[in-house]
Steps between C-alpha positions, in 0.01 A plus 500: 500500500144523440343177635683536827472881564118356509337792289189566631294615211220283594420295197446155664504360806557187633407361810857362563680885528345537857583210655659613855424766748761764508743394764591821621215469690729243685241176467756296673416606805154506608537571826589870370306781585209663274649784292336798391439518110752574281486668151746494195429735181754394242518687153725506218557709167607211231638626132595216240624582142611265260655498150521228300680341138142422367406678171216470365559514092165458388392823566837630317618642829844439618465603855556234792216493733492656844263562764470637877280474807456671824327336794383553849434310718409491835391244819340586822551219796353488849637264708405435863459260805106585614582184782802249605389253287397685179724700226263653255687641118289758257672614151399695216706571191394685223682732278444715148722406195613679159632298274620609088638340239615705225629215292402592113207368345388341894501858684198469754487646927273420745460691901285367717484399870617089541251305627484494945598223667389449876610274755469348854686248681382342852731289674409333881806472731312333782654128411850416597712456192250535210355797437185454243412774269233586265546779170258641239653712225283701230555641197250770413463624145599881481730492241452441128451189368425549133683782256410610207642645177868542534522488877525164477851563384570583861493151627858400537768239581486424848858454565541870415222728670286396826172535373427312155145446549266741669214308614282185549193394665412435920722263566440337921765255627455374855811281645572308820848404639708468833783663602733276689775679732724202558796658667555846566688505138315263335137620317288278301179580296258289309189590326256455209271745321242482310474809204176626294544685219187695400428576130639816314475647173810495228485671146524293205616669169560849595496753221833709405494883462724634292718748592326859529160353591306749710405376831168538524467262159669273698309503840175473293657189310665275731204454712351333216745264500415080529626382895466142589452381855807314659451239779793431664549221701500410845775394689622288813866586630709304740754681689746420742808709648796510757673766637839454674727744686834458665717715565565734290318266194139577451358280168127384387401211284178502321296244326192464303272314255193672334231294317248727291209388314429654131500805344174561296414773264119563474422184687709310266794338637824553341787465712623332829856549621667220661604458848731715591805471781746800636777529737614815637811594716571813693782532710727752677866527730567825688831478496714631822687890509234688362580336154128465448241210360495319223157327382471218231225422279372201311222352377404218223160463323381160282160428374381176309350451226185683392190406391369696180253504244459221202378646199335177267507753217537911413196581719437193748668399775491182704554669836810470729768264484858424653742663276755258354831743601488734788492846387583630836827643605712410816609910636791539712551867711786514744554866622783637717501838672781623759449826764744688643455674813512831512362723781135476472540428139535190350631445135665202296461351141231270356501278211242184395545299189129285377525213245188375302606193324269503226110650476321512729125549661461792795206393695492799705484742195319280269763568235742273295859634538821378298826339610699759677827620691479760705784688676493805759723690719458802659549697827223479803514749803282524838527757704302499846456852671350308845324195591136600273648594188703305192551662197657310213623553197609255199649546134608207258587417174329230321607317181288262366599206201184295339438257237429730192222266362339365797286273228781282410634444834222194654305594235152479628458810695398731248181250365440459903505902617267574184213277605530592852516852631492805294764736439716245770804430286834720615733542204854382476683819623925513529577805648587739797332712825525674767248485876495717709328543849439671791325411794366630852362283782367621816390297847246669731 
């Protein structure tokens, strides 16, 4: 499942995904000794392909669409204890993406590098059952946020591939938040975080190549092309989790509500989500006899109602208003994955299933989806040779059902997504895939 195998393709950040120290580095107890620094490389090879029952008749082809992308990513962390009463966290993630769609008449690619995303995390352990802690996260732009010509084609549903947009502006979120050991099985976290999102460039109307077109009369072209600048907004995230273990039961409960301001398109304002809740569970039993551990998965996402443009006529608008229905979609994920013991290896099956009950806004890709069920299952292995190395491998099915005319279904996304980021509307696809990864992480 996408959303909670937490992709790192660094797109946007928000202020509210580092909200805790990383309590390996046992905050609990700060009478502990200062540790020498620890690093973790982590790395995976990602392949997503996808074919689907949309055919597109207009250009008198009968072929369904289909598309594929490989990605890369990778994080760095060092983690260490410079004194007994501070835990200091560094991350960066970055990563480099191909992504092709090869769907007739809408054939485009894109490679680039996905934009870096840094991190650090301080947390004081000098106070006796609160534990304060401050985070900045940054999102720095080395990915592409504009494509021209047909790559634009390459931007695709983000229930099916990782990476579906591949870039945006500086983006700084610095958060505060205490960490609350209660018991020695009881953890509590609260914070709030504060997000700018710097300005980035998006094409506008693209020109399509036909098929054949030399290259080079395409790289000269597509520079020429009209880009307007988007302004996202800036948001403040409330977060607050507990973690609970006993016995053999391990399980997490997240909350959080984000408030963003508008979206504006060459200083013109044109679109504000509303405020928007989620509440994530992750939980696991290691069951006794070597029978292994099974983890379970859930998570459910509302937003209210957004605030759009007013058009008085053709060509003027009014400015932003509460929309009369919300156009936003509740999501529901629950995942369930089971490992077997085996040696050093560890292997089991995996399946997730994701309902979208009707369209729906995606404030982290800036793209208007449709409704949506989504099934998986597939096989995951881990295999650990000693205590510094994890490799891992996964491969799943995916099967995907959509509304075929997302237009009819709430009716106003279509008029909404056309006034308010380019090239941001994901067509209805019904179909099937496969995703496949493999993975190595190393501790030094």
């Amino acid at each position: 499942m996408k959303a909670l195998a937490a992709a790192i393709c660094g797109s946007a950040i928000f202020a509210s995904s580092v909200s805790a120290s990383d309590k390996s580095n046992d905050p609990a107890s700060p009478s502990a000794a200062p540790q020498n620094w620890t690093t973790t490389f982590s790395t995976e090879a990602r392949y997503f392909s996808w074919r689907s029952s949309l055919v597109l008749t207009g250009d008198g082809s009968s072929t369904p669409g289909k598309g594929w992308q490989f990605y890369a990513p990778f994080a760095v962390q060092l983690t260490g204890k410079p004194s007994e009463v501070l835990s200091l966290d560094f991350t960066v993630r970055g990563g480099w993406v191909k992504s092709v769609q090869t769907t007739s008449g809408h054939s485009g690619e894109v490679h680039t590098p996905t934009d870096t995303v840094v991190s650090g995390t301080a947390t004081y352990l000098g106070i006796q059952g609160m534990q304060p802690f401050v985070s900045l996260n940054a999102n720095l732009p080395s990915g592409k946020s504009a494509l021209f010509g047909n790559a634009v084609n390459a931007r695709m549903d983000p229930d099916l591939v990782d990476v579906s947009t591949f870039g945006e502006g500086y983006n700084v979120g610095p958060s505060l938040g205490f960490n609350f050991p209660i018991t020695g099985s009881l953890f509590i976290t609260t914070s709030v975080g504060y997000t700018w999102h710097g300005n980035f460039t998006r094409e506008t109307e693209s020109p399509a190549f036909p098929a054949g077109t030399d290259p080079q009369v395409i790289a000269e072209l597509t520079p020429l092309a009209p880009t307007q600048t988007i302004s996202p907004g800036q948001n403040v995230a409330y977060t607050a989790a507990v973690n609970y273990q006993i016995g053999r039961l391990t399980a997490g409960l997240t909350g959080s509500t984000t408030w963003e301001t508008a979206t504006a398109i060459d200083r013109i304002k044109s679109f504000q989500p509303g405020l928007r809740y989620l509440l994530a569970l992750q939980s696991s039993f290691t069951w006794p006899e070597k029978f292994g551990r099974t983890s379970l998965s859930a998570s459910f996402a509302h937003s209210n109602r957004n605030r759009v443009k007013l058009f008085l006529d053709e060509i003027n608008a009014f400015g932003l208003v509460t929309e009369f229905l919300d156009s936003n979609s509740n999501v529901y994920r629950v995942g369930l994955e089971h490992l077997f013991p085996v040696g050093d290896l560890q292997i089991g099956p995996t399946g997730s299933v994701l309902y979208r009950d009707r369209n729906g806004y995606n404030a982290d890709t800036l793209q208007f989806v449709p409704p949506k069920t989504r099934w998986s299952a597939g096989l995951l292995a881990q295999f650990a040779p000693n205590a510094a190395m994890t490799l891992n491998a996964r491969f799943e099915r995916v099967w995907t059902h959509e509304n075929e005319n997302p237009a009819t279904d709430g009716g106003k996304i279509d008029p909404i997504a056309g006034g308010v980021i380019p090239s941001s509307t994901v067509p209805a696809i019904s179909g099937a895939g496969w995703q496949t990864s493999f993975g190595l992480n190393i501790k030094m």
